[in-house]
N, C-alpha and C positions, 0 to 999 in steps of 0.2 A: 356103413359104406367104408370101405377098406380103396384108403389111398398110398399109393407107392411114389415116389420122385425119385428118379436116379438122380445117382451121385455127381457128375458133372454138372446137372440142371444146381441139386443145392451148392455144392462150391463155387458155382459162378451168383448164385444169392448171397452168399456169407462173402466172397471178395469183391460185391458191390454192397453191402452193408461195412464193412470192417475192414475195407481195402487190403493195406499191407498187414494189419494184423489178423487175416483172416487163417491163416497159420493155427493161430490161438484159439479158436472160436469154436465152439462144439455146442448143439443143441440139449438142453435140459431135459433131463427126465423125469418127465409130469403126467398126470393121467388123472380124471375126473376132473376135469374142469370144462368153461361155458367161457367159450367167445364165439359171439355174434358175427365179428369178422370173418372168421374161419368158418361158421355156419352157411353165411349170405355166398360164400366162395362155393363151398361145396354143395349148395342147393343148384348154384346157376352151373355146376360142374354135370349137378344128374340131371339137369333140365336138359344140358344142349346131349348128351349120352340118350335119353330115350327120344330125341326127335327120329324120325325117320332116316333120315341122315345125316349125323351128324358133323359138325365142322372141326377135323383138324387141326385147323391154326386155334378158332377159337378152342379148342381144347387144351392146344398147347399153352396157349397164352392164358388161361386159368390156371394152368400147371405153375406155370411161373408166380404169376400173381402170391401161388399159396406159399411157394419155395422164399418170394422175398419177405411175405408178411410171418411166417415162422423162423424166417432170420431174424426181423426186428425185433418180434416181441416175443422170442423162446431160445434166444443163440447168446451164448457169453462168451467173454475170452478167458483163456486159460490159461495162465503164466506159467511157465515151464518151471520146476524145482531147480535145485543146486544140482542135483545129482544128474541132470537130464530127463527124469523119466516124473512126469506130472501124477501118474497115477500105475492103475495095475496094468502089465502088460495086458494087448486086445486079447488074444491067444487064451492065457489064463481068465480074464473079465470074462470072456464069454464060454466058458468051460463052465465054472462060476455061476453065472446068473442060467444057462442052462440048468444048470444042476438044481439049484432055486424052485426053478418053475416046472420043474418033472416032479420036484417032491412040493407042491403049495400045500399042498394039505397036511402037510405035517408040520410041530412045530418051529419053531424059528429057534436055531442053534449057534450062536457067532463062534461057537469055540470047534465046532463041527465045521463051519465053513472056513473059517482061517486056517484051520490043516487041513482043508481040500486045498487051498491056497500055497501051503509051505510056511504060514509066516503069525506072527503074535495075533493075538487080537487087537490090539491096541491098534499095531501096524498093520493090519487089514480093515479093520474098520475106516482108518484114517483113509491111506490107500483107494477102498470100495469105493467111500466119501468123495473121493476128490474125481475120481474118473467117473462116478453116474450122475452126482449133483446129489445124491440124496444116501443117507445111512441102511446097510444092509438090512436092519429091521423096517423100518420103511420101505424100501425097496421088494421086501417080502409081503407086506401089507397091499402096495402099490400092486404087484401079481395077485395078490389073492381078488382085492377090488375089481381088477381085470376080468377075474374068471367071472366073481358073481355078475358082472354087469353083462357080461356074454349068457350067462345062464339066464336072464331075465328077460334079455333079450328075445333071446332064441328058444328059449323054453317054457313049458308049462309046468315047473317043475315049482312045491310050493319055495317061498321064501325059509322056511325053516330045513328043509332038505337043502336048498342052495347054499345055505350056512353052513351044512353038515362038510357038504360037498367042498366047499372053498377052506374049508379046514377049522371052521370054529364049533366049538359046543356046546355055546351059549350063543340061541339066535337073536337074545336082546341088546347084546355085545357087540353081536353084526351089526345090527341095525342102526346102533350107537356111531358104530366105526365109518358103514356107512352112508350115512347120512351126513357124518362129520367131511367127509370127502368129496360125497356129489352134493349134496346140499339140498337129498331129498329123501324120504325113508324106501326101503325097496319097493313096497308095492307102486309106489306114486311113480318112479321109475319107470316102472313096467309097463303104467298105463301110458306114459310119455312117448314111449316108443315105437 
């Protein structure tokens, strides 16, 4: 289930979670992970979507619900540097993890991606780090995890070809990675789904 919140709905969640400091506050970049709360939200989200007719308000107000439970327990604040700029510009960030996620199947390169960037690696790692919440190699990992979970999903495709496909060529390595991430091997995944 693919849920959207516009932007208004979340910054009126992050300036009731974080009031004046909601300025500073940016949602973390995470993926394979299990809460229940966000689970029980989005069950009673596709319960009232397949009634017959469904309710608006209560839609909206699920909408909310989720917008302030992923402020509280996925939003941080972010102290602005000396220099004014906390991390990489959005412009370039998203040039960047674009770029990322056209090539997941190929290796992970920091010195490749710091000159898409303009800048050191030291200083783009640091940089990537502070604007996604997580290191480019993670971040690259975190995409590739993405794809297999959608393959597995959505497809019948075996686990050792999904491996191929999300860019590893060792499917024992996959399975290692992960399982280390959802906290379950892919086939067991698959059958969850």
């Amino acid at each position: 289930m693919l849920v959207s919140l516009g932007l208004p709905l979340s910054n009126r969640a992050l300036e009731e979670v974080f009031g004046a400091d909601a300025k500073n506050a940016q949602l973390r970049d995470i993926s394979g992970f299990r809460d229940p709360a966000l689970n029980s939200l989005m069950e009673q989200l596709y319960g009232e979507l397949m009634r017959r007719k469904p309710s608006p308000l209560l839609v909206q107000g699920i909408g909310q619900a989720v917008a302030i439970h992923l402020a509280r327990a996925y939003a941080v604040t972010v102290k602005k540097s000396r220099n004014g700029s906390p991390s990489l510009p959005g412009y370039r960030l998203q040039r960047i993890t674009g770029w990322m996620a056209e090539r997941v199947d190929e290796d992970f390169d920091l010195a490749q991606l710091a000159a898409l960037a303009g800048l050191s690696k030291y200083h783009f790692h640091r940089l990537f780090k502070r604007a996604v919440g997580v290191s480019p190699s993670r971040f690259h990992t975190n995409l590739r995890m993405e794809l297999a979970r959608g393959l597995l999903r959505e497809t019948k495709k075996s686990v050792v070809d999904i491996a191929f496909e999300a860019g590893y060529a060792n499917p024992s390595h996959f399975a290692r990675l992960f399982r280390r991430q959802t906290g379950l091997c892919p086939g067991d995944y698959r059958r969850q789904r």
